[in-house]
N, C-alpha and C positions, 0 to 999 in steps of 0.2 A: 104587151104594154097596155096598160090602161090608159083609158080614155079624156080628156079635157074637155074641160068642162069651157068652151068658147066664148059665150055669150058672158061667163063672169069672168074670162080673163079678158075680154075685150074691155068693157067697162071698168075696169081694175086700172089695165093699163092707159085708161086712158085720165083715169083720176093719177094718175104716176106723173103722165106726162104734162098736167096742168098745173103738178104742186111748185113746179120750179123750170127751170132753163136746163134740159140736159146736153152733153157735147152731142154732135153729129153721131149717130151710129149707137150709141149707150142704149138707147133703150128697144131697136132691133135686137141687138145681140142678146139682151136681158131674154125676152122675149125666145129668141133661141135656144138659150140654157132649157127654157119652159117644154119646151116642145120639140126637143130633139134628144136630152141627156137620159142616160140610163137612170135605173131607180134609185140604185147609190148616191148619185152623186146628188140630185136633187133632195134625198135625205136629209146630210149633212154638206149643204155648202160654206165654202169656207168664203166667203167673198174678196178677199186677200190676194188668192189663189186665182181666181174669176179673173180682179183686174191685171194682175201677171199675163195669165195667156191671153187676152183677149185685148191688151196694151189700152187699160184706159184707167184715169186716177184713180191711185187708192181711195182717195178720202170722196170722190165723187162714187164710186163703188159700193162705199160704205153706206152711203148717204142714200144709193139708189135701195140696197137692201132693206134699212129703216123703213123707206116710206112705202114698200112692198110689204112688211110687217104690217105695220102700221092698217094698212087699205085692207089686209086679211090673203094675198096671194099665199103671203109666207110668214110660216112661225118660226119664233125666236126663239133655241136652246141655249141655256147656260150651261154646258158640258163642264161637270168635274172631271181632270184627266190626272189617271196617274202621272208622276214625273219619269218615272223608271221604268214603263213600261206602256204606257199610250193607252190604258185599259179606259174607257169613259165608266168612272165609275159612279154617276148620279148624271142626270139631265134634267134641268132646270126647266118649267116655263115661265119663271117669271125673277126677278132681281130679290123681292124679298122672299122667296122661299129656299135661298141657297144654305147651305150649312156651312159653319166656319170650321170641320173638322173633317177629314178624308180619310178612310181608312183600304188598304190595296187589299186585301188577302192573295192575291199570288205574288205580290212582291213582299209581302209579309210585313208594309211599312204604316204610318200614319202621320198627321199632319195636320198645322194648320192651314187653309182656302187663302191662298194670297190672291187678290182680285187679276194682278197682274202675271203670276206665275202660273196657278192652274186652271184658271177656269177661262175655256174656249168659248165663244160666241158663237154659233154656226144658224143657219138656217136652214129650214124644210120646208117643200109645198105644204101649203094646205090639203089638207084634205078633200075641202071642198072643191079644191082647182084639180087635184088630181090625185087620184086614192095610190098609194104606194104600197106593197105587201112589208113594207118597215113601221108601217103607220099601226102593224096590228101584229106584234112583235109573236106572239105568241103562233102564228100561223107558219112564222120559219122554219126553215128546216138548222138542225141542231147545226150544223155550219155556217149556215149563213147568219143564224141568232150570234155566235162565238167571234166569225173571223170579219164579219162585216158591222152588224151591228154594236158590240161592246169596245172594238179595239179603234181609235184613230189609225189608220194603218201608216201614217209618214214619218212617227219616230224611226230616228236611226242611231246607233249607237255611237258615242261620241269619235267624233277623227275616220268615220266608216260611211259606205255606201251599201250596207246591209240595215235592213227593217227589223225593227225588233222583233216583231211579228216573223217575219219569216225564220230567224233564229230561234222562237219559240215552236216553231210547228214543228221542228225538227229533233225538240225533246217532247211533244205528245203525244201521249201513248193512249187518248181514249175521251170521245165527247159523246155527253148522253144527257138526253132530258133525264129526272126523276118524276115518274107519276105517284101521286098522292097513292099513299095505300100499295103500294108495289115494292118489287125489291127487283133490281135490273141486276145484272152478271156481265162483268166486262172483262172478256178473257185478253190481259197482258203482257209482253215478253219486257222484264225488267234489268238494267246494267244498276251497277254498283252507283251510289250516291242517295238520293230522297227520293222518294216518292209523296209530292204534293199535289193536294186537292184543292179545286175552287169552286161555290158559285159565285158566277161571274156579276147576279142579281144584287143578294145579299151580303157577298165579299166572306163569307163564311168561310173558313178553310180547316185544313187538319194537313200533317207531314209526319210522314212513317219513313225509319230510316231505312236501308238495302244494304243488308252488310252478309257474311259468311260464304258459304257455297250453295250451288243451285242442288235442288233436292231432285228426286226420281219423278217425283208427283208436281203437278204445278201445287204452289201454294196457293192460299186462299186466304182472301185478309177480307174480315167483314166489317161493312162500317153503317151505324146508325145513323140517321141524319131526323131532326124534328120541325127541319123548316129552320130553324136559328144556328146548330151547331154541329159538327159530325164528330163522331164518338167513332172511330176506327180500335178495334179487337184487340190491337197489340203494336208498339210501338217501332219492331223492327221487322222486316220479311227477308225472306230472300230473294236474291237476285233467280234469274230467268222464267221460266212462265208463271204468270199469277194471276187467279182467279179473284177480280174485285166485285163483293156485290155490298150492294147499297141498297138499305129496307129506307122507305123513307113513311114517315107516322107524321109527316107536315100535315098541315090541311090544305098548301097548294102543291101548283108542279113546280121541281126544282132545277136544278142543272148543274151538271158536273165535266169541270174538265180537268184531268189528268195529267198531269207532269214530272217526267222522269230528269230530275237535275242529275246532272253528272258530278262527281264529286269536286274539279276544278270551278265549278259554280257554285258549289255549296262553302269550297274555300273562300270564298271572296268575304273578304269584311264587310264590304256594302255595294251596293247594284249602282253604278254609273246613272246619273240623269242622261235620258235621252234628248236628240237635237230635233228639235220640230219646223217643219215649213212653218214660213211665220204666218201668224191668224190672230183673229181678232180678238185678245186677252179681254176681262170684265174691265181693266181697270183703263183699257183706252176707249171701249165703248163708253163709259160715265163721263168720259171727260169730254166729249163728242156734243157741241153743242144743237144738233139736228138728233141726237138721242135724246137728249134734255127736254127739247120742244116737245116733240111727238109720242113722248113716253111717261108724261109728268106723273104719272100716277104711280110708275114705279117706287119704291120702297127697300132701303134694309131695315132688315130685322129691328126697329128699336132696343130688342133687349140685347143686341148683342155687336153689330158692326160689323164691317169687312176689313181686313189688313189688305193693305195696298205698298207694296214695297219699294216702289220711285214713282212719285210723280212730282210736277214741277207748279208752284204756284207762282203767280204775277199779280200782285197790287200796285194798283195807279191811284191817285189820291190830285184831286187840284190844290193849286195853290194861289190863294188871295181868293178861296170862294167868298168870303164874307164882303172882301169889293168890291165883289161881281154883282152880289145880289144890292147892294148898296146902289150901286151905279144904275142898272138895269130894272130894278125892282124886283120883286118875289115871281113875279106870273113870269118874266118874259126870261129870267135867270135860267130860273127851271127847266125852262123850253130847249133854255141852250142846254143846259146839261143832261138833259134827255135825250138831245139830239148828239151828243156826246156819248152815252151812254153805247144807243144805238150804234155808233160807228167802231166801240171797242168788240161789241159784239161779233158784230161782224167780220171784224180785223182775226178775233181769238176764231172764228168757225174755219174761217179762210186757211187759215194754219193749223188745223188739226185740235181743236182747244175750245173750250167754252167758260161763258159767264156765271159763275157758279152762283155770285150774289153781291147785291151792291147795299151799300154802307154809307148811309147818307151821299158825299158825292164821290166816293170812293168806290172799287170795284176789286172783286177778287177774282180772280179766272185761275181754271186749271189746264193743264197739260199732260199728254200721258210721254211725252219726247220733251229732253231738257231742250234740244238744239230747236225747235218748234216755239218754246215759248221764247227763245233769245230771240227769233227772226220776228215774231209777230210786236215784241216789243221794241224794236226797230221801225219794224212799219210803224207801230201806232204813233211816234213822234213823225214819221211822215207823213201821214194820212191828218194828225189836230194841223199841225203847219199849213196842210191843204183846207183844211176847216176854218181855220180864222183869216186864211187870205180870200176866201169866200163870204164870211161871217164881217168881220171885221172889226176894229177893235169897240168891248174889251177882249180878247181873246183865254180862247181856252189852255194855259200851262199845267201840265201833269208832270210828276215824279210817280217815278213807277220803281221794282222792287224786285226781285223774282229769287226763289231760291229751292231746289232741290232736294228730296229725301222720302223716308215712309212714313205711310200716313196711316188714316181708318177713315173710310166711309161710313156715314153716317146719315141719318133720318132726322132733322132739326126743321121744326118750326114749318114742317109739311115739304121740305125741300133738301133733296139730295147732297149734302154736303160732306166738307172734309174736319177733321180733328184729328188733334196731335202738335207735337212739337214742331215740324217741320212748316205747317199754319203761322204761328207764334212766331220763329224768327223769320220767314218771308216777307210778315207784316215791318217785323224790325228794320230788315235788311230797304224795306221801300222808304222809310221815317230816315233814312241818311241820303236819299235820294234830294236834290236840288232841283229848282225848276227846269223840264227839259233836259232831265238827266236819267239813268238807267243806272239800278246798283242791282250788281247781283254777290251771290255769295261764296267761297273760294269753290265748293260742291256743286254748285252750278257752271263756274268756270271750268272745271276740270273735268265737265261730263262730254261723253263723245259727241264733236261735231260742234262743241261750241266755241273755241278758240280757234278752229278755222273760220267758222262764220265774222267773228270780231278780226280778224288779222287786218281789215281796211281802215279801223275804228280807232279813237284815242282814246286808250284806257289808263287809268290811274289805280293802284293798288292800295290802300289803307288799312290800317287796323281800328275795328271798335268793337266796341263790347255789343252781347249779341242776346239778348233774353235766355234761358238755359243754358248756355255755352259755357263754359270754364275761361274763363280768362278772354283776353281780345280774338276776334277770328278776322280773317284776311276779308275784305272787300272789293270788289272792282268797280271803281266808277266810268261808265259808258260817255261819253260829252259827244256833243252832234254838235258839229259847224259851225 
């Protein structure tokens, strides 16, 4: 095991424990992961996983990560995962450098990066804290680069307690670096169905079918590779022994792993997504207002965006600002609705959510849980209630809004925001909102967890027209006491 470096995790940890209040115990055990876990797992933590065993908040968990990012303990990976097979097929270190298209070569699939579907958030020591042999991939041994490095190992197949991974090792017949300039020989015993190639780097593949009877002689099936593409000799082999050699004329070293599909898998029309311990997707990390802070500098792509497949917005807007500032004047109005502002914030972190950007005295927040933004828009009329019986009148009245769907992250105006439809009528759905009232949209009502949340509440149901919508669409009006 290599060595830590003490003196910068002392100092580390101790800028961790002055950024904020942690629960009793959170940041010993932090601290333990540090200095007790094998080299895996401090690789790739999943910090989801962390606050599981270890019984402490998710969102406190979350947050402890960040600010260990943040301080330099731990870097931040945007892991592209395949969906059908857990392969990590790109690792990000940073928000704008991720790619909006994935491509598997052992699953043979492609696709668009939905922020919340494939791309995992994980963390790794730093280097500085503690040198890992993952940190310098190339020094692995061709198994450990294959079964630890490239694969999430927790997918499992759907309705099953088998790994995919393990069901995969079970049809491979052969793992091997390619050196530059070499031709490597990998003597195989082949059953009936395909014979496909991958590297696991480049996602480069080739699939040669196995069909006839097994000859006297092993066959020999040769295949060129240039660094970009492999050119195998001949499109079908036969089944039982076969000699694979692979000349590679790249200019680096490559990697090859071999897989013998049986022909009920090569039946199948299309591969199952796999079920994953759940982890911290891109599209709940953005909505994270303790990422927002500590990360400002992050970026997508301006020329191109992230698709984001459910997330939930909440606009709050007051009502009789212009009374306000009439009554109060300009300096002291401000002050209140600043200090307004302030407490939605906090109310959206509280619950999993952040401030994405405010609108004159308006405010837009996101969510990556529909049932998160209905609770925190609950609190937020409890918490201004508690604000003007403190403040006093004139008092702060908000109509608030929320509504559910896909969206695209975006880079606007130097700040991480959202576009799209789902934007457009959450703003609508908040403009039928009355003072001290909550309207959400029938898609936000019908998402999991949020019509048990309101089952204490007086809801009202209406129809109105909705900006893109075809015709009227159902509303829920919320009303408090």
């Amino acid at each position: 095991m290599n060595g830590i470096d003490d003196g910068l995790l002392e100092r580390k940890m101790t800028e961790i424990e002055k950024a904020r209040s942690w629960s009793p115990r959170v940041v010993s055990k932090f601290e333990a992961l540090i200095r007790s876990s094998e080299e895996l797992t401090l690789y790739r933590v999943n910090p989801l996983a962390f606050a599981r065993d270890r019984a402490i908040g998710e969102g406190e968990c979350i947050d402890l990560f960040l600010h260990a990012a943040r301080c330099g303990l731990f870097e931040m990976h945007w892991d592209v995962l395949c969906p059908q097979s857990g392969m990590v097929l790109d690792s990000f270190g940073s928000l704008r450098t991720l790619k909006t298209h994935y491509v598997c070569g052992l699953c043979d699939v492609s696709g668009e990066t939905d922020l919340d579907d494939f791309i995992e958030v994980t963390f790794s020591a730093s280097p500085n804290l503690r040198r890992l042999s993952f940190h310098d991939p190339g020094s692995l041994s061709v198994e450990d680069f294959h079964w630890k490095l490239r694969f999430a190992g927790d997918g499992k197949l759907p309705g099953q307690s088998v790994r995919f991974v393990d069901m995969l090792r079970g049809f491979v017949r052969g793992l091997s670096y390619l050196p530059t300039g070499a031709t490597v020989r990998l003597p195989v015993e082949l059953g009936l169905g395909v014979l496909a190639g991958v590297n696991v780097q480049t996602q480069a593949a080739f699939m040669v079918g196995i069909a006839g009877e097994p000859g006297p002689e092993p066959a020999v099936l040769r295949i060129r590779y240039d660094g970009h593409r492999f050119a195998p000799d001949r499109a079908i082999v036969s089944p039982g022994r076969c000699i694979v050699e692979v000349d590679n004329s790249g200019a680096v070293r490559g990697s090859l792993m071999l897989i013998n599909w049986p022909p009920e898998i090569v039946a199948l029309p299309s591969k199952p997504a796999l079920e994953f311990e759940p982890y911290i997707s891109g599209g709940m990390l953005i909505a994270r207002q303790t990422f927002r802070r500590l990360f400002r500098s992050e970026r997508v792509d301006e020329r191109e965006g992230l698709g984001i497949r459910q997330v939930t917005f909440l606009f709050t807007d007051l009502k009789g600002s212009t009374a306000l500032y009439e009554k109060l004047g300009d300096l002291n109005a401000y002050a209140l609705v600043r200090e307004h502002f302030a407490l939605l914030e906090l109310t959206a972190q509280q619950h999993g959510g952040a401030v994405v950007k405010t609108i004159g005295d308006a405010v837009m927040a996101a969510f990556s849980r529909p049932a998160d933004a209905v609770e925190a828009a609950l609190r937020i009329l409890d918490e201004i209630e508690r604000f003007n019986s403190e403040h006093g009148e004139p008092g702060i009245i908000l109509k608030i809004g929320a509504h559910c769907g896909a969206s695209i992250a975006v880079t606007l105006n130097e700040n991480l925001d959202y576009f799209g439809q789902t934007v457009n009528v959450a703003a609508r759905v908040q403009s039928l909102a009355d003072a001290g009232e909550i309207c959400i949209s029938e898609a936000l009502y019908m998402a999991p967890g949020v019509r048990q949340l309101l089952s204490g509440q007086t809801i009202m149901e209406f129809e109105a027209p909705l900006r893109g919508v075809e015709g009227n669409a159902s509303v829920y009006r919320i009303a408090r006491g």
